[in-house]
Structures are given as C-alpha cells and as structure tokens.
C-alpha atoms as an extended CHARMM CRD file, in Angstrom:
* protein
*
       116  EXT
         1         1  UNK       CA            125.2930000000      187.6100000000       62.6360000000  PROA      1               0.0000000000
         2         2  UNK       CA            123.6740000000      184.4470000000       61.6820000000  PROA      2               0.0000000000
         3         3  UNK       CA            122.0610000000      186.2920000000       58.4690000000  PROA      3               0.0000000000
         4         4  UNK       CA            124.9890000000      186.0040000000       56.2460000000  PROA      4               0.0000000000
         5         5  UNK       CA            124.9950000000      181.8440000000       56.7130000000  PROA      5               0.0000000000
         6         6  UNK       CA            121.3870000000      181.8150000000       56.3810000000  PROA      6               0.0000000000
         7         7  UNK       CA            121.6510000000      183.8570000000       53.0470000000  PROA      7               0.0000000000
         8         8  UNK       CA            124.5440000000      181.8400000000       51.8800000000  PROA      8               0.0000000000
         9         9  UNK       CA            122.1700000000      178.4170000000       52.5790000000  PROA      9               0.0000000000
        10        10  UNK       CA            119.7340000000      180.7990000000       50.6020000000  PROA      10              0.0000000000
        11        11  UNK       CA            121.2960000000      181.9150000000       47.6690000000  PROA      11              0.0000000000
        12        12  UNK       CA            123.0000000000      177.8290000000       47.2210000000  PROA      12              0.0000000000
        13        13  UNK       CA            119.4870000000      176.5610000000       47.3960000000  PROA      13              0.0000000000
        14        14  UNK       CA            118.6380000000      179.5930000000       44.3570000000  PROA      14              0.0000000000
        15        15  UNK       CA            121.3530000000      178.7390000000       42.3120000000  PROA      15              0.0000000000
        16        16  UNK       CA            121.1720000000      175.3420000000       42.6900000000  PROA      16              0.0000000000
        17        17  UNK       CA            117.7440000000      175.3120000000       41.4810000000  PROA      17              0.0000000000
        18        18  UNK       CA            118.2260000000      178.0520000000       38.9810000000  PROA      18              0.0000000000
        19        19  UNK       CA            120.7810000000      175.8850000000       37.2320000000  PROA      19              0.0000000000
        20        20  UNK       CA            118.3940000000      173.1310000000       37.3290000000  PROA      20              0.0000000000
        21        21  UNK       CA            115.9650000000      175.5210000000       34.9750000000  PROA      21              0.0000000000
        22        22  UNK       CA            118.6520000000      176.7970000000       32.8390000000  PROA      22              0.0000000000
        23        23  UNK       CA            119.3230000000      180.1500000000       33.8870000000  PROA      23              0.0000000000
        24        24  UNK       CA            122.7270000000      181.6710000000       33.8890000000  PROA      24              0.0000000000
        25        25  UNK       CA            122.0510000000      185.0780000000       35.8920000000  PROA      25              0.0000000000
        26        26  UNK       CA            119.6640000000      185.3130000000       38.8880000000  PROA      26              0.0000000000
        27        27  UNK       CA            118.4770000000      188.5210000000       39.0400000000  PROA      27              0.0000000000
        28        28  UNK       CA            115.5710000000      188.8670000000       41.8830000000  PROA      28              0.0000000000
        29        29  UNK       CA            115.4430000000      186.8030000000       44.7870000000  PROA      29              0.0000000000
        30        30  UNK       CA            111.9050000000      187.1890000000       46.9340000000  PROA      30              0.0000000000
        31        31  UNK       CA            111.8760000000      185.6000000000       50.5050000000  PROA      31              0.0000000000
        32        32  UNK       CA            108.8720000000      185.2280000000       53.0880000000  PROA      32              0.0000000000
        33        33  UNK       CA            110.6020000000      186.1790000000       56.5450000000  PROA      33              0.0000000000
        34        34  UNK       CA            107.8080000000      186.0400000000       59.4000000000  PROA      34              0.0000000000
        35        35  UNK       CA            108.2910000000      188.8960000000       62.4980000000  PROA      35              0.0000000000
        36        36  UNK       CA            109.2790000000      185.9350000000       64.9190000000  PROA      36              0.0000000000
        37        37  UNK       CA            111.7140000000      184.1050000000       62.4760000000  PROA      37              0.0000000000
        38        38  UNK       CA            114.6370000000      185.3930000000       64.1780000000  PROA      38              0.0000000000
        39        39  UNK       CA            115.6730000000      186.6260000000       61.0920000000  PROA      39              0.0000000000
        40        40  UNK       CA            116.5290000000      190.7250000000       60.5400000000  PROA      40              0.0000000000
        41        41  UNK       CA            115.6270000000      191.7660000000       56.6960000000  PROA      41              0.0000000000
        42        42  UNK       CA            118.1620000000      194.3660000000       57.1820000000  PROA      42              0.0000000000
        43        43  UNK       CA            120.8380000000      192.0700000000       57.9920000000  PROA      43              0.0000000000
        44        44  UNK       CA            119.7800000000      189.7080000000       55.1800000000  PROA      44              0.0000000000
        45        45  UNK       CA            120.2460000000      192.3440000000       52.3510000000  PROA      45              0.0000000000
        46        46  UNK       CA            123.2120000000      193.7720000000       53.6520000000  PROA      46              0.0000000000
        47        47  UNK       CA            124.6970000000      190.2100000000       53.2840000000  PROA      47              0.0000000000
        48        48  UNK       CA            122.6740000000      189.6500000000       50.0640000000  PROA      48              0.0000000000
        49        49  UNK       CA            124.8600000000      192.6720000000       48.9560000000  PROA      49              0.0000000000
        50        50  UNK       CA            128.1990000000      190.7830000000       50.0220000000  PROA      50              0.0000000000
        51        51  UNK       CA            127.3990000000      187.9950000000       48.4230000000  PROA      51              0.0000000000
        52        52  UNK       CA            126.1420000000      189.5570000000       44.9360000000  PROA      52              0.0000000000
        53        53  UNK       CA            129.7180000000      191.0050000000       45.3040000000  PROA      53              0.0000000000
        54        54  UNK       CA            131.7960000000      188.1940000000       45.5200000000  PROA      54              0.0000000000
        55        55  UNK       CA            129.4480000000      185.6410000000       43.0250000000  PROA      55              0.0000000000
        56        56  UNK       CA            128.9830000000      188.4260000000       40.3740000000  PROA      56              0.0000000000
        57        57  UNK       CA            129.0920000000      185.1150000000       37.8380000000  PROA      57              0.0000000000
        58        58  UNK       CA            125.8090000000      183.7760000000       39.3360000000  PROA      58              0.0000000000
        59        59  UNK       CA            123.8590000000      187.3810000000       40.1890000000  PROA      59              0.0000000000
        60        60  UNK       CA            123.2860000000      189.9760000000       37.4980000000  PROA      60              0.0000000000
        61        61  UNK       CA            124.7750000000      193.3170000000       38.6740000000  PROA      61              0.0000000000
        62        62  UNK       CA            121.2100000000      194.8920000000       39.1700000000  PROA      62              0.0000000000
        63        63  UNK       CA            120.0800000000      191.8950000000       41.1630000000  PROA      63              0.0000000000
        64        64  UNK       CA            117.7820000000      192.6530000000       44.2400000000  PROA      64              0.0000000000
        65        65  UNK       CA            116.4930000000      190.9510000000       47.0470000000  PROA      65              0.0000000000
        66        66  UNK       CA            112.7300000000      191.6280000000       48.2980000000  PROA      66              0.0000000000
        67        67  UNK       CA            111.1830000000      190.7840000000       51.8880000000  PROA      67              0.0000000000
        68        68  UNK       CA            107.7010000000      189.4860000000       52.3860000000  PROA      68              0.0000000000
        69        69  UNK       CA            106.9730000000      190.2900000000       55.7910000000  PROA      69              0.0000000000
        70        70  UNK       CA            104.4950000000      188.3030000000       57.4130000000  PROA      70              0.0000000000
        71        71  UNK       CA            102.5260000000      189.3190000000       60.5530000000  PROA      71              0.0000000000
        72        72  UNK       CA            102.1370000000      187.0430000000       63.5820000000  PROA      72              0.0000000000
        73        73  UNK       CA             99.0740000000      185.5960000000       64.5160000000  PROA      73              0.0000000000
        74        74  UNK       CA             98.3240000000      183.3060000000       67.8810000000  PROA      74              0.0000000000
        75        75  UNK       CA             95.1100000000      181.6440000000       69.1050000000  PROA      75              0.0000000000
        76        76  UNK       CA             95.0880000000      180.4450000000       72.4460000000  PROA      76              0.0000000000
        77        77  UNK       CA             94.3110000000      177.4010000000       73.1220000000  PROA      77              0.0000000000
        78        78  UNK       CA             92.3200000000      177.9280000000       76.4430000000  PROA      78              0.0000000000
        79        79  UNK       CA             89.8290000000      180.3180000000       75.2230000000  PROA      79              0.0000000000
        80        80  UNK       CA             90.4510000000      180.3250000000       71.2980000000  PROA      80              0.0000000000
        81        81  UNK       CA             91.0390000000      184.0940000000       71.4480000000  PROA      81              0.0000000000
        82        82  UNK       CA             92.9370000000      184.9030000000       67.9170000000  PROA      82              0.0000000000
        83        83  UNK       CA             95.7290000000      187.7900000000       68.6640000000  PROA      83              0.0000000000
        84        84  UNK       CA             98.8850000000      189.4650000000       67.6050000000  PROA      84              0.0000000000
        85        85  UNK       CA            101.8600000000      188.1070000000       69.5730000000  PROA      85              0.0000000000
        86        86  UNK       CA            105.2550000000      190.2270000000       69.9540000000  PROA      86              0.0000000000
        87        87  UNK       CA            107.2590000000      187.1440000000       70.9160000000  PROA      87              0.0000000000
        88        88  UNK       CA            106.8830000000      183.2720000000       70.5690000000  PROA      88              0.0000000000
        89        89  UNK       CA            105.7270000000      182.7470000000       74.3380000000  PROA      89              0.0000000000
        90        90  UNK       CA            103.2060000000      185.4850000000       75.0250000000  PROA      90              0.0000000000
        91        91  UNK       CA            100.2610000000      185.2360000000       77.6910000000  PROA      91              0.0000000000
        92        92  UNK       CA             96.5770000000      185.6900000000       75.8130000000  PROA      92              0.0000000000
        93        93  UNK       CA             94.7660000000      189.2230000000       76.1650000000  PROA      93              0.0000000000
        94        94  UNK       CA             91.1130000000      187.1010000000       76.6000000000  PROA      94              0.0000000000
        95        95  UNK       CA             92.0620000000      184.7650000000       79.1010000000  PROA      95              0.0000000000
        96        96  UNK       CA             95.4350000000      185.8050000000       80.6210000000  PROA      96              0.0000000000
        97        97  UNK       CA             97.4400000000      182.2790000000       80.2250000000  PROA      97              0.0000000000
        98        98  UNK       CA            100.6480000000      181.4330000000       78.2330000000  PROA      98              0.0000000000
        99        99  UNK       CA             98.6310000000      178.9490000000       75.9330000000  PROA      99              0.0000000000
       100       100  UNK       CA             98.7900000000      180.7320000000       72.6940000000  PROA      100             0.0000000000
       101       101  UNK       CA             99.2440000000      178.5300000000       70.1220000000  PROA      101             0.0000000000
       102       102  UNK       CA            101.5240000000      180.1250000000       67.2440000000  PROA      102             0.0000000000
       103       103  UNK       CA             99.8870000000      180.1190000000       63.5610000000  PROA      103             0.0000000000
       104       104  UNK       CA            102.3750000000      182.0760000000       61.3380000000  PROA      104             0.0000000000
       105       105  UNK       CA            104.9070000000      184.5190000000       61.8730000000  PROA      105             0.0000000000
       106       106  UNK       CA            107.7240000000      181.8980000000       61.9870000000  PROA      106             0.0000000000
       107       107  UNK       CA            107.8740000000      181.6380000000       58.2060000000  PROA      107             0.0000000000
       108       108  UNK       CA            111.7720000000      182.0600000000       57.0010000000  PROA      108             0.0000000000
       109       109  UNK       CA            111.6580000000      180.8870000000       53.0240000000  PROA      109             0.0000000000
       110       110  UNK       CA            111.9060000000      181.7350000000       49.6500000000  PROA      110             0.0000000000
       111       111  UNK       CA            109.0110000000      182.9240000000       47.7900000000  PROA      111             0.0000000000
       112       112  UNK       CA            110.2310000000      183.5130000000       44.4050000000  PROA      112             0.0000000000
       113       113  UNK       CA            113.1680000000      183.8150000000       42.0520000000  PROA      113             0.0000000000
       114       114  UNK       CA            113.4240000000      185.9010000000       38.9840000000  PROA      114             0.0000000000
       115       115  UNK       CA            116.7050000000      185.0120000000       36.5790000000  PROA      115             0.0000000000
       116       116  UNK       CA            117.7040000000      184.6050000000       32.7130000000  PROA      116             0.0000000000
C-alpha cells in the first residue's frame, strides 16, 4: 500500500512547514487527490489515522484529514471533443482515437492545513 509512504511524505512536508509558521499542533490537514492519481482516499485516512497515532506530539487528538476529489476531464486532441475519462489512456467518444489529452484528474497535493 503505497498510501502510508505517500502520507508520511505528506504529513513531513505539513509539519515541516507548520513549524516554519509557529504552530505546535496540526489539527486539519486538506488534500486535492484527482480520480486518476493512483491514490485511494480510503487508504490515505486509514494511514492518516496510524500516523496521528504514533506522532500524537505533532497532531492534536481531534485532528482530521479531508479529501478534495477532483473529477477527470480529457480533450482529444484530434477532434477537441472535451470528456470524462475512467483511466489515463482512454479512446475519445467524438472521434474514436486514443488522443485524449489529460487536463486534471491527476492532481495528488495538499490544499490546506489548519493547526495552533
């Protein structure tokens, strides 16, 4: 499960920065995670959880984690047809060829950070 080292990277990059701005607790941590990111929201807060656990010094104990979700969107290239892709590589529904061209739904960041 490649979730819990992407939520460690994460959470060091929070803290890091959250330091940097004088807080001593984080207590809300906001990410963008786009469908085709590769990433699973479900998997993320379970190891959001594990990790609130173990660095109880850095997260308040009612700290939360909340998901953006963003859509994906793909315009071909061909026939400029704008569409809704279910994978990365997906033929266009106006002109049948694998030229769609992806515009978000990758997006794997963090949005916000709440903290004291």
């Amino acid at each position: 499960m490649h979730e819990m080292a992407l939520m460690g990277d994460i959470l060091q990059i929070v803290w890091e920065d959250a330091q940097r701005q004088g807080f001593s607790k984080v207590t809300k941590v906001e990410l963008t995670v786009g469908k085709l990111s590769q990433a699973m929201p479900e998997a993320l807060e379970m190891a959001f959880s594990i990790y609130k656990e173990q660095y109880n010094h850095i997260f308040d104990q009612s700290a939360e984690i909340k998901f953006d979700i963003e859509e994906a969107v793909a315009c071909c290239i061909e026939c400029n047809t704008t569409y809704i892709p279910d994978r990365k590589i997906t033929i266009c529904p106006g002109c049948g060829m694998p030229t769609g061209n992806l515009i978000k739904g990758e997006t794997f960041q963090v949005k916000s950070y709440e903290g004291s």
